[in-house]
FIGULUM-575474 format. One record per residue (C-alpha): z, y, x; residue in one letter. Coordinates in pm, whole numbers, m for minus. Layout:
+--------+--------+--------+------+
|      z |      y |      x | rest |
+--------+--------+--------+------+
|      Z |      Y |      X |    A |
...
+--------+--------+--------+------+
This chain:
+--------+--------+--------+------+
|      z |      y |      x | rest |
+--------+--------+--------+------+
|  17043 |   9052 |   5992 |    X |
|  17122 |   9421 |   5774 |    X |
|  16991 |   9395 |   5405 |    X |
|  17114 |   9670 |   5219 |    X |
|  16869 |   9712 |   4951 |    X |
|  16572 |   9555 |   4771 |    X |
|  16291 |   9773 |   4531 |    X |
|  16021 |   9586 |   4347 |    X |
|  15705 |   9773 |   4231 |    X |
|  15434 |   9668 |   3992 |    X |
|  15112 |   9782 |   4089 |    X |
|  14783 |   9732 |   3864 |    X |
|  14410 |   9784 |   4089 |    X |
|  14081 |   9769 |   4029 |    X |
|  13848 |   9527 |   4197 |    X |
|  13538 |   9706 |   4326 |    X |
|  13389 |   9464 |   4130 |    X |
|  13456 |   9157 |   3903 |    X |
|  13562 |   8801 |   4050 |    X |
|  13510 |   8477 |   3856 |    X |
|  13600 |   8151 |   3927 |    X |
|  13646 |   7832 |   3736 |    X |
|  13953 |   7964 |   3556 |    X |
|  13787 |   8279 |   3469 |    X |
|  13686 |   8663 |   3521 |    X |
|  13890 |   8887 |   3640 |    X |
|  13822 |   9302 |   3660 |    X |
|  14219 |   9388 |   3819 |    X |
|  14502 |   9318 |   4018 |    X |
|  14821 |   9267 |   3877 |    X |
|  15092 |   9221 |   4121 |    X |
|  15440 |   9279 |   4253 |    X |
|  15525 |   9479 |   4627 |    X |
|  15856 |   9343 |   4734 |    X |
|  16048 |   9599 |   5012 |    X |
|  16345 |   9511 |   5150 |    X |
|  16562 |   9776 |   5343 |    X |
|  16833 |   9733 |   5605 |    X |
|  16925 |   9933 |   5917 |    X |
|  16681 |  10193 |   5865 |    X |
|  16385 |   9948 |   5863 |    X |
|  16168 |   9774 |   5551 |    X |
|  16023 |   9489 |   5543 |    X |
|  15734 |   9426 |   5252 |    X |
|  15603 |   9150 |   5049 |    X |
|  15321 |   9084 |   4783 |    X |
|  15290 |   8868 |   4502 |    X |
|  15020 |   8664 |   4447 |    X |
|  15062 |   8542 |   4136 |    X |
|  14826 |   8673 |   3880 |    X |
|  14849 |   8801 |   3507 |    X |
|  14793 |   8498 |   3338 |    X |
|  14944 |   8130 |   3442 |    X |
|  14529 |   7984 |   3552 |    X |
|  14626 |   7915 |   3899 |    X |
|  14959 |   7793 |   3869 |    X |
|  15250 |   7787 |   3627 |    X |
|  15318 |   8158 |   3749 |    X |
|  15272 |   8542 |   3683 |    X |
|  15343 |   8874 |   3756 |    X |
|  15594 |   8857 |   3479 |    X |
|  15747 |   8569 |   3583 |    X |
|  15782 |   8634 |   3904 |    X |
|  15932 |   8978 |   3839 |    X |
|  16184 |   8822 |   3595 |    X |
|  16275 |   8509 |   3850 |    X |
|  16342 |   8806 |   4171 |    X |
|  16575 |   9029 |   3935 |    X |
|  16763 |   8703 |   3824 |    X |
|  16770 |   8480 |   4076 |    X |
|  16655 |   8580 |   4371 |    X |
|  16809 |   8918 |   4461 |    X |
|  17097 |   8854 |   4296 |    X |
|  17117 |   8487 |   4562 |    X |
|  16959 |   8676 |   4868 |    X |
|  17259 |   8935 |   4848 |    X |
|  17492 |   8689 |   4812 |    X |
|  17438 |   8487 |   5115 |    X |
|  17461 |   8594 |   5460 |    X |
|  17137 |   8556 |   5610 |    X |
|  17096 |   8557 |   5981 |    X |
|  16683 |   8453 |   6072 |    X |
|  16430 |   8468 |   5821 |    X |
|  16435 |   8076 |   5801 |    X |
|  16759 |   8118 |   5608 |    X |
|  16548 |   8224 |   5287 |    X |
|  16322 |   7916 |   5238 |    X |
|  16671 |   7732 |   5284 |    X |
|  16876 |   7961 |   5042 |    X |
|  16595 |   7970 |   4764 |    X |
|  16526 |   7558 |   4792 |    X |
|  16794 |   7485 |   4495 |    X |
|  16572 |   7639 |   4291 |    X |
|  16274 |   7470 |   4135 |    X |
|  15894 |   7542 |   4215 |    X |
|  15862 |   7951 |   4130 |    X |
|  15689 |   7926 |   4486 |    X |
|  15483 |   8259 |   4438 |    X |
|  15842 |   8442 |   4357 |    X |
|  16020 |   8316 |   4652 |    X |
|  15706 |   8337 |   4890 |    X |
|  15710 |   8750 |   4802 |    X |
|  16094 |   8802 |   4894 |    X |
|  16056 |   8590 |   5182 |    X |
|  15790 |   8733 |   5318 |    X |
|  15940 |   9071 |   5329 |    X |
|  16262 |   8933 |   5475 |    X |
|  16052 |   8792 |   5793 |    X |
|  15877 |   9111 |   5796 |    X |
|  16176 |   9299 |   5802 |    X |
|  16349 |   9104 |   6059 |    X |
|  16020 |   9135 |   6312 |    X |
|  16108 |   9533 |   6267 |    X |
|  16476 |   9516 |   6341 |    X |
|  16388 |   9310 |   6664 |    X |
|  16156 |   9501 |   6726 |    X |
|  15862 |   9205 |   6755 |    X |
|  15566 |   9112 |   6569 |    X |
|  15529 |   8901 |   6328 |    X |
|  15293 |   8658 |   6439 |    X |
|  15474 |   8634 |   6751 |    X |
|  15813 |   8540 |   6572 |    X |
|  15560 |   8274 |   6396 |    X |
|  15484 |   8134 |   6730 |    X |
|  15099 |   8225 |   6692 |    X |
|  14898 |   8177 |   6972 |    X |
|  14590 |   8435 |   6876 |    X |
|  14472 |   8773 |   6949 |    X |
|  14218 |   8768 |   6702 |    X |
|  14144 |   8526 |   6409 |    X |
|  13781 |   8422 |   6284 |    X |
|  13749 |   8492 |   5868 |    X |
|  13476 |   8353 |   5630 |    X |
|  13480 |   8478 |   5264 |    X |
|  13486 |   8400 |   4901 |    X |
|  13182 |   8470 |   4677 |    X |
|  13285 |   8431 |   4278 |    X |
|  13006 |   8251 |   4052 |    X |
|  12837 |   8548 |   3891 |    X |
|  12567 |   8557 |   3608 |    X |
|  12252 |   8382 |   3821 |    X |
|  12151 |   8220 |   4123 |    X |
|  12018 |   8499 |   4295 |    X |
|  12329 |   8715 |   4238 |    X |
|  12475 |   8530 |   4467 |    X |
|  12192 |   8467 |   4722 |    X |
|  12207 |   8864 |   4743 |    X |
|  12605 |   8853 |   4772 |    X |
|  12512 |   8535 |   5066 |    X |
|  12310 |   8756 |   5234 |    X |
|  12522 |   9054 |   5241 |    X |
|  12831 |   8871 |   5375 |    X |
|  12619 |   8710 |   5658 |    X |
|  12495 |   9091 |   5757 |    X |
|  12797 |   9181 |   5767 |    X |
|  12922 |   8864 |   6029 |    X |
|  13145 |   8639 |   5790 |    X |
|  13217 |   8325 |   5995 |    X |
|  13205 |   8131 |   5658 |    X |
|  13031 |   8124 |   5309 |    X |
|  13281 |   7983 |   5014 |    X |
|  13108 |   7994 |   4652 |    X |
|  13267 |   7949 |   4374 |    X |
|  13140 |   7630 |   4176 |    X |
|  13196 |   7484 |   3833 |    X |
|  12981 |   7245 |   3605 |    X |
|  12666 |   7360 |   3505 |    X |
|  12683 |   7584 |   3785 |    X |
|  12726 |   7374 |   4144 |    X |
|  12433 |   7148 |   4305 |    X |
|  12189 |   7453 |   4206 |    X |
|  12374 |   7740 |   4358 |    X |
|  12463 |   7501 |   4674 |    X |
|  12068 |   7422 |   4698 |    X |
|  11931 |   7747 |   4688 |    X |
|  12170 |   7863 |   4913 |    X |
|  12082 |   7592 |   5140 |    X |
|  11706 |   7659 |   5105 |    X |
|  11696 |   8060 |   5174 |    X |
|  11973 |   8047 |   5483 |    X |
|  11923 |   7747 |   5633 |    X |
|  12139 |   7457 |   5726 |    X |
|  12328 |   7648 |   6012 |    X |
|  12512 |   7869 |   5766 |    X |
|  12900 |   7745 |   5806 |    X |
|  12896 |   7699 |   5404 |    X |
|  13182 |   7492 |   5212 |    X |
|  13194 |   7475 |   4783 |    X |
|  13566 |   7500 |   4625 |    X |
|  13591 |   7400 |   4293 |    X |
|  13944 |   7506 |   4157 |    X |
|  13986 |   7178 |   3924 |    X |
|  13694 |   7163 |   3780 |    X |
|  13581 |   6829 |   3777 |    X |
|  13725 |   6428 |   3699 |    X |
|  13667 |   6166 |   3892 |    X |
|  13405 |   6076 |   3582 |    X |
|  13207 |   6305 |   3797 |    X |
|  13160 |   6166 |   4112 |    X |
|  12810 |   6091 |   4167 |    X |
|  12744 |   6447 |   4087 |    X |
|  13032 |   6532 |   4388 |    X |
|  12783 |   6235 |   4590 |    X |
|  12491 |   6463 |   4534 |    X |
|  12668 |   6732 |   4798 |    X |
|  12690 |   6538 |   5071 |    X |
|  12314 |   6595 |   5124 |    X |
|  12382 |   6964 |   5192 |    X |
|  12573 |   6970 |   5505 |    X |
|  12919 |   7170 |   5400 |    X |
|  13205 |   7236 |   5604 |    X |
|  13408 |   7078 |   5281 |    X |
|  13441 |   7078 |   4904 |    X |
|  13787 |   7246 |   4812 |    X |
|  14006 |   7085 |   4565 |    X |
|  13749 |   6922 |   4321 |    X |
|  13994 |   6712 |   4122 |    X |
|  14311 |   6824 |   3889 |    X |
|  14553 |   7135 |   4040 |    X |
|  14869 |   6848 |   4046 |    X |
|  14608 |   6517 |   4186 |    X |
|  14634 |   6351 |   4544 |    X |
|  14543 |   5979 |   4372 |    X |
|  14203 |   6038 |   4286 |    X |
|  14128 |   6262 |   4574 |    X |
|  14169 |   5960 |   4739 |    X |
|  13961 |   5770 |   4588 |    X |
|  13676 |   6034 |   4572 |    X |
|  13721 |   6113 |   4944 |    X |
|  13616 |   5719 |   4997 |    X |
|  13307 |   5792 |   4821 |    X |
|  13228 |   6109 |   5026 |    X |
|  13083 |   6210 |   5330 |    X |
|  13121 |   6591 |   5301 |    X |
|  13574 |   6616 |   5365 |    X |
|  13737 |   6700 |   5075 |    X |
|  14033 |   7018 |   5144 |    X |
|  14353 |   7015 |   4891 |    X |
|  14481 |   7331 |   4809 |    X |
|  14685 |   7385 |   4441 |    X |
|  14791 |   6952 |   4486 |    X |
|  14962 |   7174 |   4812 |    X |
|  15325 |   7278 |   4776 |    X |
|  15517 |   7185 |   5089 |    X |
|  15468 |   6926 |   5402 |    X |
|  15605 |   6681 |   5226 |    X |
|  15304 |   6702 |   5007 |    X |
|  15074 |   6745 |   5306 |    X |
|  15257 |   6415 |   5436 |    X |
|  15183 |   6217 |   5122 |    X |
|  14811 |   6374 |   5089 |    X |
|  14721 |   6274 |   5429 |    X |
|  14865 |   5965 |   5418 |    X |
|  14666 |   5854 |   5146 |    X |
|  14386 |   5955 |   5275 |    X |
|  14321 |   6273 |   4971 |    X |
|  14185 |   6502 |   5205 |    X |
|  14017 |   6584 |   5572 |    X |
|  14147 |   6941 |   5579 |    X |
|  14411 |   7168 |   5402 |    X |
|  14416 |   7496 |   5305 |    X |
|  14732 |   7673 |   5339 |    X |
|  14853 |   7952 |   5114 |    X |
|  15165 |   8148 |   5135 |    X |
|  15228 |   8227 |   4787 |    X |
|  15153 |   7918 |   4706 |    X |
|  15387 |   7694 |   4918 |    X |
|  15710 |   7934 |   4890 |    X |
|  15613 |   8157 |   5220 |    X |
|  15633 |   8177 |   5592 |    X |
|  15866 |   7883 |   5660 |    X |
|  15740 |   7613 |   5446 |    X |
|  15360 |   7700 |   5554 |    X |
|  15436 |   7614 |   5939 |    X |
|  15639 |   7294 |   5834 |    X |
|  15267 |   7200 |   5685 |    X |
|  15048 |   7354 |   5963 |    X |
|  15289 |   7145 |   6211 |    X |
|  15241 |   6828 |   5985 |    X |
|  14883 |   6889 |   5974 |    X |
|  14849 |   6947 |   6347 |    X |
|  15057 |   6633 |   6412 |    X |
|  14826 |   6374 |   6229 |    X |
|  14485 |   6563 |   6349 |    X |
|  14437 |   6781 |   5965 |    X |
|  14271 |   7107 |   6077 |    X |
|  14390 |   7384 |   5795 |    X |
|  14285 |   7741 |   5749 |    X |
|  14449 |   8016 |   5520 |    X |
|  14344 |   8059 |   5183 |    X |
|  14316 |   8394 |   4992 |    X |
|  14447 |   8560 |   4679 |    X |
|  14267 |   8903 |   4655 |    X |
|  14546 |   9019 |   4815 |    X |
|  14600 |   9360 |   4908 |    X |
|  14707 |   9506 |   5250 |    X |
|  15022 |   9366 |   5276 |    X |
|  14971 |   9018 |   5180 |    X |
|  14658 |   9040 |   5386 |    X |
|  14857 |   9146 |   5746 |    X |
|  15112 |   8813 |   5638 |    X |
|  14756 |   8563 |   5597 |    X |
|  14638 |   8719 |   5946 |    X |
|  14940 |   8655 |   6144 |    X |
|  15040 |   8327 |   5969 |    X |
|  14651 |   8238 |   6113 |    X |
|  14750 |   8299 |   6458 |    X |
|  14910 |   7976 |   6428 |    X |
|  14696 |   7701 |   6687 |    X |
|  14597 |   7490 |   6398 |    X |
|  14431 |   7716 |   6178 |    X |
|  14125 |   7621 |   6360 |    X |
|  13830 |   7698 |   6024 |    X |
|  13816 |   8065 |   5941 |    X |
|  14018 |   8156 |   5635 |    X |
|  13939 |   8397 |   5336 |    X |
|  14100 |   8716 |   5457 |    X |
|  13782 |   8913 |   5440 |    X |
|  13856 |   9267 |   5527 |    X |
|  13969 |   9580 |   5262 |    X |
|  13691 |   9678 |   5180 |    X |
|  13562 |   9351 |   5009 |    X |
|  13755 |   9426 |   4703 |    X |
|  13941 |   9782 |   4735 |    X |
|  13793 |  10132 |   4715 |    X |
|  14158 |  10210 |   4858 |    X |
|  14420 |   9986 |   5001 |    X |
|  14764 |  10031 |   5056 |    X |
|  14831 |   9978 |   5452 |    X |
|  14722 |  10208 |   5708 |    X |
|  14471 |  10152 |   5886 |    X |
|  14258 |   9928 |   5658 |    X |
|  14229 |   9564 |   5692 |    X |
|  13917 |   9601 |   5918 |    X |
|  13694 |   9373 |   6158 |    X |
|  13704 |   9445 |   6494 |    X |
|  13434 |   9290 |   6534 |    X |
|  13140 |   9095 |   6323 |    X |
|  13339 |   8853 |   6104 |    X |
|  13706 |   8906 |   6341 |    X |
|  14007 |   9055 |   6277 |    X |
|  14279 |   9170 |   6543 |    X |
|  14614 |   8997 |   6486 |    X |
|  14864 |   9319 |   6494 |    X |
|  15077 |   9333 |   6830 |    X |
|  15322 |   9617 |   6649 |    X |
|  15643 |   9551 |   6495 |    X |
|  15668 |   9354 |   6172 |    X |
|  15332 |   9277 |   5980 |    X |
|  15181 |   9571 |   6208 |    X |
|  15047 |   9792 |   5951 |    X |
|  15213 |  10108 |   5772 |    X |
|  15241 |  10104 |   5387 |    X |
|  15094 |  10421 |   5258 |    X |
|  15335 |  10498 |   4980 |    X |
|  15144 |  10752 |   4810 |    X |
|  14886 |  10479 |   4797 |    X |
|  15137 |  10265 |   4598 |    X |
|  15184 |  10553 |   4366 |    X |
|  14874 |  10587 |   4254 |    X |
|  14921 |  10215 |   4140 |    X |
|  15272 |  10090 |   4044 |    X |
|  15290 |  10062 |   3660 |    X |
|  15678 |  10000 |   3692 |    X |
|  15994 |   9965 |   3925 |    X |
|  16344 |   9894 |   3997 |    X |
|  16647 |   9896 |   4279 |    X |
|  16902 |   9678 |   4377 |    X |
|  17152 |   9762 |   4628 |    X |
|  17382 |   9510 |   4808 |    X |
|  17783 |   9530 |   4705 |    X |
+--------+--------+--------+------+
């Protein structure tokens, strides 16, 4: 495999509108495009990490500061032959998942071009087209997000995720409930929010009927997931507690969740996030892929990483225009159909990065060539 040369960009966007969760509001996107170049091919990546360390430990600084030093510097050193080679080279280093997933990503992307395949196909995905649900943030009242509800299911979302948080959960979840009925595919994801102190209030969701509560308990727990699962009808998912299948092992083992949400950025990329879908698959865990606000490019990686057979729940790669006025991949992340998208059949991630797009955008960037 030809690398010759890696460019990182830092690109600041506007949502279309706010998005709050748990760990707060955010107006913009702050992230890093990764493009790697060899044999008259590139190959792109996005960051997902954010601007401030809520999520995880990372950010766009960080992760900007961990590629220059580390990660360039170690990816032209080695020789690198298939894209599985990255997760491999990078494992030395510690955690910095959302670093490594960005570079590694564009490697596989790159790759798909110079052989001339897709990327889903190099995956091993099995789909033509992938069912997606979408994320609603908590806004200011109820019925801001009964409107945003009813919107989404106009528009054919497969799924309904809100955004919950105490003081704002079994009352959103309710009226939801009450205006759309109990046949709305409608799951609650927490980000943290809650201790175990909490758990009748948890209890009081079972009587809803939701596809699953997502990661209720602390970002690092799988012990008192456990025990809170026991005490649950509705499944419980795991998503930050998530970093690699031997996590998923552990998790499942314990009995910490009934499902599994799989993120690239935050398991260290493509590699690492089949070694959990096959773990997943293996002891009966149906996953789904998880969303960032990403932009074009990380969206095409979360649609063909979906085409995988276990990602059997619709995941949160809603389309573009959810959260851009203008993206940065040609065409535009776009349903094909109410609530589908089209995995790409072209070389690579399948969609064109429109580099005056990205100008508009970047904030700062560097080069590196290979010696």
């Amino acid at each position: 495999m030809i690398i010759e040369r890696v460019r990182l960009q830092q690109l600041k966007v506007a949502y279309k509108a706010p998005f709050e969760t748990s760990f707060g509001r955010s107006e913009e996107k702050d992230f890093i495009l990764v493009s790697v170049y060899g044999d008259g091919a590139i190959g792109y990546g996005e960051s997902v990490a954010m601007s401030h360390p809520v999520y995880n430990e990372e950010t766009s600084g960080t992760v900007w500061y961990m590629l220059e030093n580390f990660l360039i510097p170690k990816l032209f050193a080695s020789d690198v032959t298939e894209p599985e080679d990255v997760s491999r080279l990078f494992a030395p280093i510690r955690r910095n998942y959302m670093a490594k997933a960005a570079i590694e990503e564009a490697v596989w992307d790159l790759h798909c071009k110079q052989q001339g395949i897709s990327l889903a196909s190099r995956l091993g995905g099995v789909k033509q087209t992938i069912d997606v649900g979408v994320s609603i943030g908590i806004e200011a009242t109820v019925e801001q997000v009964l409107q945003n509800v009813e919107r989404f299911l106009a528009e054919g979302y497969k799924k309904i995720k809100v955004k919950i948080k105490p003081g704002f959960d079994i009352q959103v979840i309710e009226a939801i409930r009450k205006r759309f009925g109990s046949d709305v595919p409608l799951m609650a994801d927490a980000n943290s929010a809650y201790t175990l102190e909490q758990a009748d209030l948890l209890k009081e969701l079972d009587s809803y009927g939701l596809m699953m509560i997502e990661q209720p308990l602390a970002h690092d727990d799988i012990i008192d997931h456990a025990k809170l699962q026991k005490q649950l009808k509705t499944p419980i998912c795991l998503d930050e507690s998530i970093h690699s299948a031997e996590d998923a092992r552990k998790a499942i083992e314990l009995g910490s969740c009934k499902i599994i949400n799989i993120k690239l950025g935050r398991v260290g990329g493509h590699a690492e996030s089949k070694k959990i879908h096959d773990v997943c698959e293996r002891h009966g865990i149906p996953v789904w892929c998880g969303g960032m606000l990403e932009m074009g490019v990380g969206r095409a990686h979360n649609i063909a990483l979906t085409s995988l057979s276990n990602f059997t729940i619709p995941g949160d790669t809603s389309a573009s225009s959810r959260y851009w006025e203008q993206d940065i991949v040609e065409p535009s992340v776009a349903f094909i159909a109410p609530g589908m998208l089209a995995v790409p059949a072209g070389d690579g991630i399948g969609y064109e990065v429109n580099e005056r797009n990205v100008r508009n955008y970047v904030v700062r960037e560097a080069e590196w060539t290979s010696r």
